[in-house]
C-alpha positions in Angstrom: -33.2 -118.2 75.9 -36.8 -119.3 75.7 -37.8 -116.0 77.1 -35.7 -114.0 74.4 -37.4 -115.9 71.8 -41.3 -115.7 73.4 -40.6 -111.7 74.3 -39.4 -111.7 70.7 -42.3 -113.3 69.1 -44.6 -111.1 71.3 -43.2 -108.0 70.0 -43.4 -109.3 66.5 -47.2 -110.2 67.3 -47.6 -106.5 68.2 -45.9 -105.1 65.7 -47.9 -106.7 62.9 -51.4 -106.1 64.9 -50.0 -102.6 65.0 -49.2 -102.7 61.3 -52.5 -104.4 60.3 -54.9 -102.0 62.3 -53.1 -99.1 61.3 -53.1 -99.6 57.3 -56.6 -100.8 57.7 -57.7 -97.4 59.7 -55.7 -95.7 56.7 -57.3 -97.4 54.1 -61.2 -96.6 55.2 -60.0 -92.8 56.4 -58.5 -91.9 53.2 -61.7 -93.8 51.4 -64.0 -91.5 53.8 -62.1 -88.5 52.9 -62.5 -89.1 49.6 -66.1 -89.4 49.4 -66.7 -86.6 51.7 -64.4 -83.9 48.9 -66.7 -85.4 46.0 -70.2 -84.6 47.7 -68.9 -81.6 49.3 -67.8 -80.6 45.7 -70.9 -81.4 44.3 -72.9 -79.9 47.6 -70.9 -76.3 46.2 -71.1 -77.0 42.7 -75.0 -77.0 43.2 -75.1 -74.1 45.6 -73.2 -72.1 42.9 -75.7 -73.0 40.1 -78.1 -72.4 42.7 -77.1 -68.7 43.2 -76.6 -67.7 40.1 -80.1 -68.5 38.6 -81.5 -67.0 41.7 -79.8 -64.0 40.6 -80.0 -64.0 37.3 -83.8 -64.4 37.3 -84.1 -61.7 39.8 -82.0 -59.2 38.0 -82.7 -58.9 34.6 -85.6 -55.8 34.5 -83.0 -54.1 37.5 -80.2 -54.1 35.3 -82.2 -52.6 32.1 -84.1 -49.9 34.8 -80.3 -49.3 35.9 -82.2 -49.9 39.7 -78.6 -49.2 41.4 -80.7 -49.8 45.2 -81.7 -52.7 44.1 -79.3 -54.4 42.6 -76.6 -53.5 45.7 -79.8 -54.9 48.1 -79.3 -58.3 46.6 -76.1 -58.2 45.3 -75.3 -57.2 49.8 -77.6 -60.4 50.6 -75.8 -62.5 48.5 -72.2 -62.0 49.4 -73.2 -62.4 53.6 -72.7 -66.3 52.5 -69.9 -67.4 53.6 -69.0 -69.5 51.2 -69.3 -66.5 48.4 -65.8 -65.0 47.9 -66.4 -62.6 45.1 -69.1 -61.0 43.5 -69.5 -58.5 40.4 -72.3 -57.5 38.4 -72.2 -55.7 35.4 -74.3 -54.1 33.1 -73.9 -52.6 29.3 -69.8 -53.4 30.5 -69.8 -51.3 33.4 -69.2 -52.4 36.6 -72.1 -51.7 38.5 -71.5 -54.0 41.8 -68.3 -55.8 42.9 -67.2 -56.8 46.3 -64.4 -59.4 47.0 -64.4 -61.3 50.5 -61.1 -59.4 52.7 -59.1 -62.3 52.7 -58.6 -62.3 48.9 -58.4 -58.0 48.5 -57.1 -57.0 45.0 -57.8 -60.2 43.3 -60.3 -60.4 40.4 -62.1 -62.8 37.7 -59.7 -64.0 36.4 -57.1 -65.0 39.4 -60.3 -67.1 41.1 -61.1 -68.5 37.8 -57.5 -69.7 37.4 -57.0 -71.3 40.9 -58.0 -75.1 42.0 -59.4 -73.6 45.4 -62.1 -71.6 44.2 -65.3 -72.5 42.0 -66.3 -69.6 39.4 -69.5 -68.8 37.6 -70.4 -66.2 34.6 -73.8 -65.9 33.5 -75.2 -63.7 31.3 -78.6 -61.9 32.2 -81.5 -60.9 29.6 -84.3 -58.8 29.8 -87.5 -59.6 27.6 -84.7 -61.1 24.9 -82.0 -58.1 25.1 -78.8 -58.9 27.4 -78.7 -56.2 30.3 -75.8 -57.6 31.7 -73.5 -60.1 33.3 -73.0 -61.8 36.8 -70.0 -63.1 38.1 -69.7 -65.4 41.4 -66.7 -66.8 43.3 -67.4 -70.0 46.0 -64.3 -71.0 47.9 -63.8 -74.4 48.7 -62.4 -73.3 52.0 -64.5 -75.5 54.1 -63.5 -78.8 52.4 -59.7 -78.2 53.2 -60.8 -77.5 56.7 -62.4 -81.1 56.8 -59.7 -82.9 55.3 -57.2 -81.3 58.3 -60.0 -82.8 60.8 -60.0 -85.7 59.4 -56.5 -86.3 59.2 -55.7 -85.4 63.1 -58.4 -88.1 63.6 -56.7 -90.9 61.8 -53.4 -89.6 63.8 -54.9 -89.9 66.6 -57.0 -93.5 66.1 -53.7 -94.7 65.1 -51.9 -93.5 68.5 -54.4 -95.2 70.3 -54.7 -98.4 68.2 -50.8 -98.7 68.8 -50.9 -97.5 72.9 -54.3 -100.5 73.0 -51.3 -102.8 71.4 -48.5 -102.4 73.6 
């Protein structure tokens, strides 16, 4: 009977070490994870601004020449980031450059403006005062889904061995 009740008391024991280390590995995972989508949002909110004003301020007196080589030399430099899923430049409404990454084919403006997994910028370009034309740029925010799966299997697995260490 004693050994019922002290085999019983040293499963309760475990069980609450197990419960304690695991919701306290929870806590400071999910507040790590958290951080890490806010900086990593901000780290791509400032590489979009970023690539846009590069563009824009090395566009403007392509666009009014209509310098097609040009423009597709750094419009093609630009889109090699990975990050970049979409890219269109236009001038005087035409579409003078537009290239979408192949994993979103077919899908324009408006459908990366619309969804939460995507960051999208429209800037306007002007040439000595006139407007010569428009950029438009896509970021996905691929990489900071990828980290919160990584992230997650490593709490998972913390846990498994915080409750293996236990018993």
């Amino acid at each position: 009977m004693k050994k019922s009740f002290c085999t019983n008391l040293n499963f309760k024991f475990s069980f609450l070490m197990f419960f304690v280390s695991s919701t306290v590995i929870l806590l400071f995972s999910a507040l790590i994870v958290f951080i890490n989508i806010y900086t990593s949002n901000l780290k791509i909110e400032k590489n979009l601004e970023k690539t846009i004003n590069f563009a824009a301020s090395a566009l403007p007196a392509a666009l009014y020449e209509q310098n097609i080589q040009y423009i597709n030399d750094l419009a093609n430099s630009l889109i090699k980031s990975d990050h970049i899923a979409y890219l269109k430049i236009l001038s005087k409404g035409n579409t003078v450059f537009e290239k979408t990454d192949k994993a979103y084919k077919h899908k324009d403006f408006i459908y990366f403006k619309a969804s939460p997994n995507f960051l999208t910028k429209e800037k306007t370009v002007f040439y000595k005062g006139l407007e010569t034309g428009k950029i438009q740029i896509t970021i996905t925010k691929e990489n900071i889904f990828r980290f919160i799966i990584k992230n997650s299997q490593s709490t998972i697995i913390l846990i498994c061995c915080t409750a293996f260490m236990i018993h």
